[in-house]
DONU-509271 format. One record per residue (C-alpha): residue number from 1; chain; y, z, x. Coordinates in steps of 0.001 Angstrom, whole numbers, plus 524288, in hexadecimal, padded with zeros to 5 digits. Layout:
nr,kette,v,w,u
NUM,A,Y,Z,X
...
This chain:
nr,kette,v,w,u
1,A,8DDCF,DD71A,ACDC5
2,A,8D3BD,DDD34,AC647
3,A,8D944,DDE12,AB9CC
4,A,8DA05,DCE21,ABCFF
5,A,8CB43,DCD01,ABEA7
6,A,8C8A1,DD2EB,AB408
7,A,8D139,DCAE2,AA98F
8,A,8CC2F,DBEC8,AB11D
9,A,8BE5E,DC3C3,AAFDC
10,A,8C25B,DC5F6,AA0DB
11,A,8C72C,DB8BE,A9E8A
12,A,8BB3B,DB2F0,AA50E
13,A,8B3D6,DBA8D,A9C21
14,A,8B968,DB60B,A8FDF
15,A,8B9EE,DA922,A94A5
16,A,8ABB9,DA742,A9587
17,A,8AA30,DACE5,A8966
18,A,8B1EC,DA22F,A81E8
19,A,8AB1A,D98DA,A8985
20,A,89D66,D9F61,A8632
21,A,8A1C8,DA136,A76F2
22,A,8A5D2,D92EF,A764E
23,A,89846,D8D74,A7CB8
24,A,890EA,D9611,A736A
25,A,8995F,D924E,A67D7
26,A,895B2,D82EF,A6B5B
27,A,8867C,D86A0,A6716
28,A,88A43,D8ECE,A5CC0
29,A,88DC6,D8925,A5052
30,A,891ED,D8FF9,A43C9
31,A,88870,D84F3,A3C84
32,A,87C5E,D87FD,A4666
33,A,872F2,D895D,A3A11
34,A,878F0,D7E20,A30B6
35,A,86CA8,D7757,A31DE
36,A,86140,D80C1,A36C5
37,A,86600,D8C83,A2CC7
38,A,86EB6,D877B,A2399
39,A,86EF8,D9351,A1B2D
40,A,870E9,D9B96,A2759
41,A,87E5D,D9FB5,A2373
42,A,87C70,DA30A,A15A5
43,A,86E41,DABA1,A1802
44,A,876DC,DB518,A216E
45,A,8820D,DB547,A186E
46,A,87810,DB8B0,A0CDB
47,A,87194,DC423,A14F5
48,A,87B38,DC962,A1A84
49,A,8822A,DC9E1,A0E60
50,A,87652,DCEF3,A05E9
51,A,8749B,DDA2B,A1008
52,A,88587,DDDEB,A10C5
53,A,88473,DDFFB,A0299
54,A,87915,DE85F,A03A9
55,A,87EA4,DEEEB,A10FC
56,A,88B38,DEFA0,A11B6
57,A,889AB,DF2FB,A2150
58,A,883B2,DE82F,A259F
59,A,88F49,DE056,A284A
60,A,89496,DE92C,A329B
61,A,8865B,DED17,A36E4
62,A,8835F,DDCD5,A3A86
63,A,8919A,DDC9F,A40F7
64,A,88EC8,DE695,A4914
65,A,88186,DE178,A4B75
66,A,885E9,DD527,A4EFE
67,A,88ED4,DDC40,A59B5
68,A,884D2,DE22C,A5F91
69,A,87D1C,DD614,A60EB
70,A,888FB,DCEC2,A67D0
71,A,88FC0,DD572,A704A
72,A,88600,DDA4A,A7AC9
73,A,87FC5,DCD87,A7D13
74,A,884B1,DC38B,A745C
75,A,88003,DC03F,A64F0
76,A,87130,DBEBB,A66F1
77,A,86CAF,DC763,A5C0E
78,A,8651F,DD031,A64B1
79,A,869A2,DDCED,A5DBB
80,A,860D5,DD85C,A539F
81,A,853B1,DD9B2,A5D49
82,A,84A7C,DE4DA,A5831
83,A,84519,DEBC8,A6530
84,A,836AC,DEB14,A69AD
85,A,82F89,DF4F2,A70C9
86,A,8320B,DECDB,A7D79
87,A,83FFD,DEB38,A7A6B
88,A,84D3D,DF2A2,A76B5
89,A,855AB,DE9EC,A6F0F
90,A,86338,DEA76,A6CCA
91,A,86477,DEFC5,A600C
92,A,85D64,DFCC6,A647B
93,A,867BE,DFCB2,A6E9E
94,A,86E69,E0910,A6CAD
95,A,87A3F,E029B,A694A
96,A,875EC,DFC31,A5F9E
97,A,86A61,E06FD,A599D
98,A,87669,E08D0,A4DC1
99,A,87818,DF999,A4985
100,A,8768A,DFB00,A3B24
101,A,86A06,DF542,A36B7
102,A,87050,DEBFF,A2D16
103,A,8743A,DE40A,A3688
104,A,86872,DE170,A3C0E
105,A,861EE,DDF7F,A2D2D
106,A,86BF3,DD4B0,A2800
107,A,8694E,DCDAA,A3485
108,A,85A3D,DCF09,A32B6
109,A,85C3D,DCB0D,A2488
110,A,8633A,DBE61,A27B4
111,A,85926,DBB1A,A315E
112,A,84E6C,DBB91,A26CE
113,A,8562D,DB33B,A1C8C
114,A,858BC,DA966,A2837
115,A,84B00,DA880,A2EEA
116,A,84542,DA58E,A2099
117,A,85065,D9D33,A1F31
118,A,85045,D966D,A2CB3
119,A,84630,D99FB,A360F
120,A,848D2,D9D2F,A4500
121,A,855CC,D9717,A427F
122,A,861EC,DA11C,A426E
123,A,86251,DAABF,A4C5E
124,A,865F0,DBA9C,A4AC5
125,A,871F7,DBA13,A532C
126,A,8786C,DAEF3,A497A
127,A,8736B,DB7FD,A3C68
128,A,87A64,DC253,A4469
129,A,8874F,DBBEA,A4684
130,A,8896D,DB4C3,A38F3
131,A,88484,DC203,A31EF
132,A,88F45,DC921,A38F9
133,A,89984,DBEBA,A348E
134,A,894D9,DBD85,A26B9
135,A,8943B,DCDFD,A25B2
136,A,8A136,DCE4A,A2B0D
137,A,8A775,DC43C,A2341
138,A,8A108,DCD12,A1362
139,A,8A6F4,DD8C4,A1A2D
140,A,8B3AF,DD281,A1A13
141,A,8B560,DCD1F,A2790
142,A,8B91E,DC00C,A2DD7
143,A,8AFDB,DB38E,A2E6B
144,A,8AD79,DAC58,A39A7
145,A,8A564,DA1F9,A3D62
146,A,89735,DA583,A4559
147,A,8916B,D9BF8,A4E76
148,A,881F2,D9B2A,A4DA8
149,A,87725,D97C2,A57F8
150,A,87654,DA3DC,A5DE6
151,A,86A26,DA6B9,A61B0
152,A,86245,DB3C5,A6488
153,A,85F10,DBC7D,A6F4C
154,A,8528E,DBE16,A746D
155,A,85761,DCAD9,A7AAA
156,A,859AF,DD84C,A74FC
157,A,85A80,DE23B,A7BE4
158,A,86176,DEFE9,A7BCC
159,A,86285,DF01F,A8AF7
160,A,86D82,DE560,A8953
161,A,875FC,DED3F,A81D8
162,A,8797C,DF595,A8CA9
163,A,88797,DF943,A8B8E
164,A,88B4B,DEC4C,A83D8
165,A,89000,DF03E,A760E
166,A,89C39,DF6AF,A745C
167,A,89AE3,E0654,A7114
168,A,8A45B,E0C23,A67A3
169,A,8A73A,E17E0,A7225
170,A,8A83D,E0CAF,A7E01
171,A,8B761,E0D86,A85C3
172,A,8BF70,E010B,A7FFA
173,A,8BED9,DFBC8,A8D98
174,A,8B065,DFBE6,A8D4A
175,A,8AFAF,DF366,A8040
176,A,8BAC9,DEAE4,A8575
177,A,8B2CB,DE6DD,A9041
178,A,8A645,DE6A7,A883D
179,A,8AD16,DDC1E,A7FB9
180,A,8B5A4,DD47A,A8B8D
181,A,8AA10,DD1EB,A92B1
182,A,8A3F0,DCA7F,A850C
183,A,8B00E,DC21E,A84D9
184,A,8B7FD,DC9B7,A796F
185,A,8C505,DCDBB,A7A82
186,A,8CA39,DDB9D,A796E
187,A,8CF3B,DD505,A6AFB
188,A,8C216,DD012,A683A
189,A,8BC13,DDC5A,A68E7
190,A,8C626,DE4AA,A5FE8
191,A,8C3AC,DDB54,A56A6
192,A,8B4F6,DDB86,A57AE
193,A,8B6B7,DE9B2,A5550
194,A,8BB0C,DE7A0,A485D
195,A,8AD13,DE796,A454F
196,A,8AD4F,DF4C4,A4265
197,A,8B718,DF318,A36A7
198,A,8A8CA,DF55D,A2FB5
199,A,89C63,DFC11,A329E
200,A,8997A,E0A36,A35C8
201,A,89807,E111E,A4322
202,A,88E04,E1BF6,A4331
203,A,89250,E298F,A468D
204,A,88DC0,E297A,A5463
205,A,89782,E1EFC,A57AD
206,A,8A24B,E266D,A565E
207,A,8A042,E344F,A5260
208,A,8A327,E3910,A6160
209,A,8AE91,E3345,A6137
210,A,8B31F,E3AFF,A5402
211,A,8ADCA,E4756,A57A9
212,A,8B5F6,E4769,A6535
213,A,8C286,E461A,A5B59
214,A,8C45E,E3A51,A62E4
215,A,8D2B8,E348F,A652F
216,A,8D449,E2794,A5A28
217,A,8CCBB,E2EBC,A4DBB
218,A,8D569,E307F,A4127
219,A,8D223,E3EF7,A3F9E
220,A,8CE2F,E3E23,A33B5
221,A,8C756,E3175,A32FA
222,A,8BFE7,E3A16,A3FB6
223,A,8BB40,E45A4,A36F6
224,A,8B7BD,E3D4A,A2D21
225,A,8AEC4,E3599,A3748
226,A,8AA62,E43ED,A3D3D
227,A,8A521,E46C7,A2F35
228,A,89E56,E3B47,A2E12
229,A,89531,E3C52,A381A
230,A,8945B,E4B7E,A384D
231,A,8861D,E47C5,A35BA
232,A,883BC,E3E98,A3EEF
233,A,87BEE,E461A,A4954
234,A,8723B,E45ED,A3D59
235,A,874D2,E3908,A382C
236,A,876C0,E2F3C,A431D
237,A,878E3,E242C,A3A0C
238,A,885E8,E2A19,A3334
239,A,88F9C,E1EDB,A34DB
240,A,89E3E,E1CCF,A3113
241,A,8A536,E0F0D,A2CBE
242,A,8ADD8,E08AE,A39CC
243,A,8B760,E05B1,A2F45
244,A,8B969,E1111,A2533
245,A,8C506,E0B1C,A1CAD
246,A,8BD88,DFD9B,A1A5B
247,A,8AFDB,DFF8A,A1F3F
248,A,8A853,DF335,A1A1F
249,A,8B314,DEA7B,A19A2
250,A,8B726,DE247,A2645
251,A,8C4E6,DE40F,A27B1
252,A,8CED7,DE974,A3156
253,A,8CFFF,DF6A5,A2D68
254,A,8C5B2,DFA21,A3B53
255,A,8D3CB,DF696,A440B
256,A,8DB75,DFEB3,A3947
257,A,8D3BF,E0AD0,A39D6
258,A,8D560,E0B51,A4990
259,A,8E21F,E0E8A,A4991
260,A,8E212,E198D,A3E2E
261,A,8D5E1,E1FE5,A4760
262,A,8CBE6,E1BA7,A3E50
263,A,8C2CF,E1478,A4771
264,A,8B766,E17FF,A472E
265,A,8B0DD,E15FD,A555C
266,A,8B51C,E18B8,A6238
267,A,8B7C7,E0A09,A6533
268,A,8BF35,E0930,A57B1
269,A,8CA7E,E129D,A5D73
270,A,8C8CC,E0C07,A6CBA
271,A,8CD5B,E003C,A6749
272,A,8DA1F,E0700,A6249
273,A,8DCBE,E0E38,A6EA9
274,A,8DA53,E0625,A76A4
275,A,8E634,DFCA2,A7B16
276,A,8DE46,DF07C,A7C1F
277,A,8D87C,DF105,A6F42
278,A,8E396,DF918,A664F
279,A,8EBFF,DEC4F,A6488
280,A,8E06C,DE584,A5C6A
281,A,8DB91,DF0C7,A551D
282,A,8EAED,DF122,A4FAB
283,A,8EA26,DE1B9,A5009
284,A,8DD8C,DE25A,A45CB
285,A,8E290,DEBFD,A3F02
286,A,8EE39,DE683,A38DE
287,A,8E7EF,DD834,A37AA
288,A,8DC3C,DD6DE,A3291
289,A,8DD01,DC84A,A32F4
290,A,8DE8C,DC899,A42FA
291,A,8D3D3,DD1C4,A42F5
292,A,8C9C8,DC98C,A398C
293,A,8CD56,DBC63,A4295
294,A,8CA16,DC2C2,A4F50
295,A,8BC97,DCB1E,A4B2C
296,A,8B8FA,DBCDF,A4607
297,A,8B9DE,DB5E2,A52A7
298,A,8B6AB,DC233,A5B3B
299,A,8AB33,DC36E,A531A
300,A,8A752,DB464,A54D4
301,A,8A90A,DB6A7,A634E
302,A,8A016,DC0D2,A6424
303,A,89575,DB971,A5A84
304,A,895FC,DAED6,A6662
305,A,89452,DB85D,A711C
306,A,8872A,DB797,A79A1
307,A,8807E,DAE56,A6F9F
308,A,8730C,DA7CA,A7400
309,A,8718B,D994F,A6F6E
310,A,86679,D90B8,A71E3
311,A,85B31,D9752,A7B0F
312,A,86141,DA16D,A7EF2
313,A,85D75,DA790,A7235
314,A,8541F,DA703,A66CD
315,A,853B3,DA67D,A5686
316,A,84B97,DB2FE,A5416
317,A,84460,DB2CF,A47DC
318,A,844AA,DC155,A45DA
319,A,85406,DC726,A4ABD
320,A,84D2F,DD3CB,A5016
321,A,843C6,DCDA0,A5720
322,A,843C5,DC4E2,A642B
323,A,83ABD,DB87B,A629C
């Protein structure tokens, strides 16, 4: 009886979250700025493409950003808040202290080009979400289409991160549960995970894990991490690529690795062992095509999730700052 309230409870869930998803999509259009920014498109494509040459990171550092932003409390852009002295914002969240600052700069940057461009017009949360398709897409990734009108938060605040974001040394159960009760599927969030196929982790995320010779670690691939950050009590900000066969390229060599005990976090190797996960991880991994279709559309699910229209936000004219 139970286990029959809870899958009832589950399909209610999701239920309400198509029906949620399809009233937001209705306000949303993927033309929003045709007429009050028509050069929207092209002046986020141009900086974020100016600053991926120069930085080769900052595609994975604005996906990641753009995570962070989303899943707690929906795609509002209030990672991008600077705190006051009256008020801890989310990006000095703990969680969120090691969010590369090129992220946070290409976003800044686009809002410069577009405020001289078209004043008090575009909000941070849409800059945000078509950065992180338009990064995705030079790293070789899959394109899909971004619906605009979000508008901002007038909230940030650290307190509201309590316990929200997934950890990379949470139980499987725990992020399960963390992603059900958003509406996305056990399938959903494997593929989301294939986030990690680039970027870097620093050492602190999984250099516990190593140094317990834990169960999942190639053993070599695990001395070779050990060495890496043998100076990281000195150096916090030693990192190591999520992806060491193809780093900066967007592929599906993240699911391949898994298997051979390459992963690189805690979370990489819980979603091989674990028995509600393993048959997607081996799914991605021998179809890159499968895997490209669903991060698209889990992606665009999560770009939808929590969005403010209308009042219930603002267009800041400054990203790290609340009007």
């Amino acid at each position: 009886m139970a286990e029959q309230s809870l899958l009832k409870s589950l399909a209610s869930l999701f239920l309400l979250f198509t029906l949620l998803t399809s009233t937001v999509e209705s306000r949303l259009t993927t033309d929003f700025y045709k007429k009050s920014c028509p050069r929207f498109l092209d002046i986020v494509r141009d900086t974020i493409s100016d600053k991926q040459i120069t930085h080769p990171t900052t595609a994975a550092a604005v996906i990641r950003l753009f995570f962070h932003d989303c899943f707690p409390n929906g795609c509002d852009a209030s990672i991008l808040v600077s705190s006051t002295a009256f008020n801890v914002a989310e990006r000095d969240s703990s969680i969120n202290l090691s969010l590369p600052g090129d992220g946070f700069d290409v976003i800044v940057r686009a809002k410069t080009a577009l405020e001289l461009a078209c004043p008090q017009t575009v909000s941070c949360s849409d800059i945000i979400s078509v950065a992180t398709r338009d990064l995705l897409v030079t790293v070789g990734g899959p394109y899909y289409p971004v619906f605009l009108g979000r508008r901002d938060s007038r909230i940030s605040k650290s307190s509201l991160l309590a316990d929200l974001l997934p950890l990379p040394s949470s139980p499987m159960s725990k992020t399960i549960r963390q992603f059900e009760s958003r509406g996305f599927t056990v399938q959903e969030m494997v593929a989301l995970s294939g986030a990690h196929s680039i970027g870097f982790s620093h050492c602190k995320e999984f250099v516990g894990q190593v140094a317990r010779n834990s169960t999942g670690y190639n053993p070599r691939f695990a001395q070779a991490l050990k060495k890496a950050c043998s100076s990281y009590p000195k150096d916090p900000t030693i990192s190591v690529f999520n992806d060491i066969m193809t780093p900066n390229k967007f592929d599906n060599m993240y699911y391949q690795n898994i298997p051979k005990g390459l992963g690189l976090l805690e979370s990489d190797h819980g979603l091989y062992s674990d028995p509600r996960t393993r048959p997607f991880v081996d799914l991605y991994a021998r179809d890159q095509d499968r895997f490209f279709k669903d991060f698209a559309k889990a992606m665009q699910k999560l770009s939808l999730y929590g969005v403010k229209t209308g009042r219930r936000g603002e267009i800041r004219r400054r990203c790290d700052a609340i009007n």
